[in-house]
ZAROVO-260395 format. One record per atom (N, C-alpha, C): x, y, z. Coordinates in steps of 0.02 Angstrom, whole numbers, plus 32768, in hexadecimal, padded with zeros to 4 digits. Example, Ala and Ser with C-alpha at 12.3 -4.5 7.8 and 13.67 -1.06 7.14 Angstrom:
! ZAROVO-260395
82947EE4818682677F1F818682947F5B818682827F90816282AC7FCB816582858002818A
//
This chain:
! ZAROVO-260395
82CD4765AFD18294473BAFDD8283473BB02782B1473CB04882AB4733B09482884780B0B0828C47B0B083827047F4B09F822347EEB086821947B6B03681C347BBB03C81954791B06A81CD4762B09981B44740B0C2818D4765B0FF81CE47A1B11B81C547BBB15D818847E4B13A817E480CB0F88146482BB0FC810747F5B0ED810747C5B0D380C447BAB0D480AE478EB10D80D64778B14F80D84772B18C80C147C3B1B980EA47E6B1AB80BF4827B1D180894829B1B180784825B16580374837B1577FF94800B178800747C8B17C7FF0479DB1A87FCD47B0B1E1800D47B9B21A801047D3B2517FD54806B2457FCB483DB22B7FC14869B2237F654859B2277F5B4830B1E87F174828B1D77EFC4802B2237F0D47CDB2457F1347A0B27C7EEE47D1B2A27F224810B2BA7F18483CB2EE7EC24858B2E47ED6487EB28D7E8F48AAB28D7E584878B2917E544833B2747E1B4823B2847E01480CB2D77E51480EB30F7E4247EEB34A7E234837B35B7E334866B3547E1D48BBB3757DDA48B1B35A7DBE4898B31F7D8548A4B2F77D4C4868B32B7D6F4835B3377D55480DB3617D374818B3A37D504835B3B67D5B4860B3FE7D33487CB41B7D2448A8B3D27D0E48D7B3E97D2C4912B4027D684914B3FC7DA3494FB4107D814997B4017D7C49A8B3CB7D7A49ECB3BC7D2249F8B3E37D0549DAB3E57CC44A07B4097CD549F9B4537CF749D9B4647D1B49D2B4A97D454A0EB4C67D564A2DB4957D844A74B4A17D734A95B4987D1A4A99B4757CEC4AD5B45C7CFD4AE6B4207D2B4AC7B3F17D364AEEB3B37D014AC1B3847D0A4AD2B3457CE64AC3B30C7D214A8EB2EF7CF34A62B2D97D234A25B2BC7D424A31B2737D7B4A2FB2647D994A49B21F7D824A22B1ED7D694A56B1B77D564A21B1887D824A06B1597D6A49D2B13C7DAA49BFB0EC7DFB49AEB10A7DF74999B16D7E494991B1797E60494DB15B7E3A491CB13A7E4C48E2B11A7E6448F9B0D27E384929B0B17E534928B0707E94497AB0777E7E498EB0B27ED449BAB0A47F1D499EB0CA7F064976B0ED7F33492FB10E7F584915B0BC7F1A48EAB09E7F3248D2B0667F5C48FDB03E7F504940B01A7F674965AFFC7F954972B0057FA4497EB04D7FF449A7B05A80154959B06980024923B066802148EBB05F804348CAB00B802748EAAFE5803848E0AFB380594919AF8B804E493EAFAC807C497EAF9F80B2497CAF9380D7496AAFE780F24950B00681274915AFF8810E48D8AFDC81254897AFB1814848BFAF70810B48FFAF4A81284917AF0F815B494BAF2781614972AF48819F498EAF4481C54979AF5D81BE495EAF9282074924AF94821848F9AF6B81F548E3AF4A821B48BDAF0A823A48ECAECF821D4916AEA28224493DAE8782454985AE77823D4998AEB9825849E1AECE829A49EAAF07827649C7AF3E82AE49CCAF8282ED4998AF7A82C6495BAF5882F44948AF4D83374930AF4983394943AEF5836E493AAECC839A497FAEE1835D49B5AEF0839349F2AEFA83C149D5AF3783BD49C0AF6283D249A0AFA984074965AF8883F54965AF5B841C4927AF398459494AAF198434497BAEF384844982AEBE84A449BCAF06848849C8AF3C84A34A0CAF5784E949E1AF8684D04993AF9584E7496AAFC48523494AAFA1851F4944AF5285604927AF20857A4964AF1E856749A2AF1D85A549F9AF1C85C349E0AF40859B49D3AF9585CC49E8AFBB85FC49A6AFC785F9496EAFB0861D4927AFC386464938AF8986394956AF3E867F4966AF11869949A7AF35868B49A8AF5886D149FDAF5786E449ECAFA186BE49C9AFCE86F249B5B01787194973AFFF870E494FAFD487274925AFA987674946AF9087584977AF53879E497FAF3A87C149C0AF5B87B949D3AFA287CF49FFAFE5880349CDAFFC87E8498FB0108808496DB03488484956AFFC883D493CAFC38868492CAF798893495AAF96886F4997AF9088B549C1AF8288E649CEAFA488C649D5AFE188F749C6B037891F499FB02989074957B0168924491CB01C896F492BAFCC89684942AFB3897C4942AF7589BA4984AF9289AA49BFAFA889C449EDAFC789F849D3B01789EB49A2B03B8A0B4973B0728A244958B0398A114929B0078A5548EDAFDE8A89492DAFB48A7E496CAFA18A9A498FAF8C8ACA49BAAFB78AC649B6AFE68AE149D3B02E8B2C49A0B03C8B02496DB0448B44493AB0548B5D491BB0348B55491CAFE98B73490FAF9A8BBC495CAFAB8BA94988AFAE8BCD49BEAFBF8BED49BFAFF48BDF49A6B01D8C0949A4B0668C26496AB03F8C284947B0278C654905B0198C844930AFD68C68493EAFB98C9D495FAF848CD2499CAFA88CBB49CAAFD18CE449EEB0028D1F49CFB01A8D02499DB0338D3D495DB0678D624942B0358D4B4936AFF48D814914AFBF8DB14942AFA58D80498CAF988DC749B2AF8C8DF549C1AFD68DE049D1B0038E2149D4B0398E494996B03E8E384952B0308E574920B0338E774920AFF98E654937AFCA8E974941AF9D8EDB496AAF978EBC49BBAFB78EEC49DFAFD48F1D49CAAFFD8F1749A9B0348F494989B0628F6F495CB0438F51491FB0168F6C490DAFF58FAD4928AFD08F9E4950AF918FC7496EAF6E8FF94992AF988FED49CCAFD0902949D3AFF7904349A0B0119044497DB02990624949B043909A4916B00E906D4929AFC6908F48FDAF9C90C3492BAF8590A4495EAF9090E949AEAF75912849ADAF999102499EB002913D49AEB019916B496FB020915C4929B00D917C48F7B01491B64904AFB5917F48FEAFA691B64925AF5491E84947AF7091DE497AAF88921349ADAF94924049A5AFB8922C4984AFFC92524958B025928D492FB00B925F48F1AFCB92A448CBAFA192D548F6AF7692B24930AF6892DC495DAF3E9318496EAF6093074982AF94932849B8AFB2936D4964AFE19359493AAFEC938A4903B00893B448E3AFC3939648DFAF7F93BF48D2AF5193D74907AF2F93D54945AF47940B4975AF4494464979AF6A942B4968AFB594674975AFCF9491492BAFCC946A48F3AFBB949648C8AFAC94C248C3AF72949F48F0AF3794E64901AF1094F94932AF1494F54966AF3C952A499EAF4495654971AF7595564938AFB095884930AFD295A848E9AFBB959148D9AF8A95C5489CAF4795EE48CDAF1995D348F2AF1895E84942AEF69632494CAEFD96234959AF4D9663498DAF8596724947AF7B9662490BAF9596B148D7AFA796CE48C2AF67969948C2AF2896E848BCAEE5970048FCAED896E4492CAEEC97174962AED197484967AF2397404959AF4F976D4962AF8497AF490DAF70977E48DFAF5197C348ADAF3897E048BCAF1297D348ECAEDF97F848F1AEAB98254931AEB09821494AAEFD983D4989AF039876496CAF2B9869493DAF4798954912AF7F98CC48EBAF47989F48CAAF2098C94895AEDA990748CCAECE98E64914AE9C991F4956AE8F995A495EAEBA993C4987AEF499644988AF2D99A34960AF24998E491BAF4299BA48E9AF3199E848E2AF0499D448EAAED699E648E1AE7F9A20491DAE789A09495DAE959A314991AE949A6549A1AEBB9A5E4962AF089A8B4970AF2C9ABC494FAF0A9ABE48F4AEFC9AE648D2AEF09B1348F7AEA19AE7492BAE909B09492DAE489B454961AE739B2A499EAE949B6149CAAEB89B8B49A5AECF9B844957AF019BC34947AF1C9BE84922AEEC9BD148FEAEA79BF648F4AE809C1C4927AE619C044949AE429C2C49A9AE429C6449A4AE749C5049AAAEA19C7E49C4AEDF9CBC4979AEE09CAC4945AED29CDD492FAEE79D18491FAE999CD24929AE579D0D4935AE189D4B4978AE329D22499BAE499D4F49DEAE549D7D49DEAE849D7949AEAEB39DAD4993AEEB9DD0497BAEC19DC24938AEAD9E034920AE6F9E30494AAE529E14497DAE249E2F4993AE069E5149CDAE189E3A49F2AE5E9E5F4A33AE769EA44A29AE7F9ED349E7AE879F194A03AE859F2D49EDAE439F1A49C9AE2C9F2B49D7ADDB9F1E4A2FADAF9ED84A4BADC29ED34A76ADA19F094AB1ADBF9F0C4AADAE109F344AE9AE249F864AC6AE2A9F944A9CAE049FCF4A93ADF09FDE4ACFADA49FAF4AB8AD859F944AD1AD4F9FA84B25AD449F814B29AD849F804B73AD8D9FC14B91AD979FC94B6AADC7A0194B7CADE7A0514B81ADA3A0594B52AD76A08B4B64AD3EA0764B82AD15A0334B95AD18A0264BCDACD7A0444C25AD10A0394C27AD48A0384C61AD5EA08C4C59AD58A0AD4C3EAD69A0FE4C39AD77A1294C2DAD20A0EF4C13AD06A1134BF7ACC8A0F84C54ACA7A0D64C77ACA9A0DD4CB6AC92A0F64CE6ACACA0FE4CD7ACF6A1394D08AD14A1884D1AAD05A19D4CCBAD00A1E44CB8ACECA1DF4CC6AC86A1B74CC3AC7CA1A04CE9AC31A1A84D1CAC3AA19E4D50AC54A19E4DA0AC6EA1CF4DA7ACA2A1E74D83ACADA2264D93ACC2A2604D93AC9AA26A4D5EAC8CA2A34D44AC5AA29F4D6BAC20
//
């Protein structure tokens, strides 16, 4: 509406002028011949004018001006959509490396307790089998010095023993 304003304001303007030139006296002032019919081709191309801009220039201007506001419209969408998709991905990136660090970390602390409650029972391990090698030991010495001292007891009894069997078969083989 505001564009049939400016034209039927120029067309205004327009008629204003030719009749102030017509007033004037302008054109035999410059030696020319005065134009005929400039009111009714004033008018004409004034309504021309109103009609193809309403009709023709338009709407084409119209639908050409909604193309271009839907597609710098859904340009910008898509940017914008392509940036939230960017850094949806840069955080999913960062979640899997944080995940990665994670999991090693949880691997090498695993492995870590593994590897300390191994050697804590390999070395409960070594000290009952080093007590029970110590307990033996023991066990085996006291049994030898019991041995040893039955066999003290009994060595001059037995080599009494000995002694009249060797003499008691000599004086047999002799006699």
């Amino acid at each position: 509406m505001k564009q049939n304003k400016d034209i039927v304001v120029i067309g205004c303007i327009f008629f204003v002028v030719a009749y102030g030139l017509q007033r004037i006296d302008f054109w035999t002032k410059i030696d020319m011949p005065a134009p005929h019919g400039l009111f009714i081709q004033g008018g004409l191309f004034l309504v021309l004018m109103l009609l193809f801009h309403n009709f023709v220039f338009g709407p084409f201007l119209h639908i050409a001006q909604e193309r271009e506001n839907q597609t710098v419209g859904k340009r910008k969408d898509a940017l914008l959509k392509q940036e939230q998709a960017e850094k949806m991905l840069a955080q999913y990136d960062d979640a899997i490396t944080q995940a990665k660090i994670k999991a090693v970390t949880t691997r090498q602390s695993i492995a870590m307790q593994a590897e300390e409650e191994e050697r804590k029972t390999i070395e409960h391990a070594r000290k009952i089998s080093d007590e029970r090698l110590q307990k033996e030991l023991k066990e085996i010495a006291a049994k030898a010095e019991a041995a040893q001292k039955d066999l003290q007891k009994d060595v001059p009894e037995v080599a009494r023993e000995i002694f009249n069997q060797v003499f008691a078969n000599k004086e047999a083989g002799v006699s």
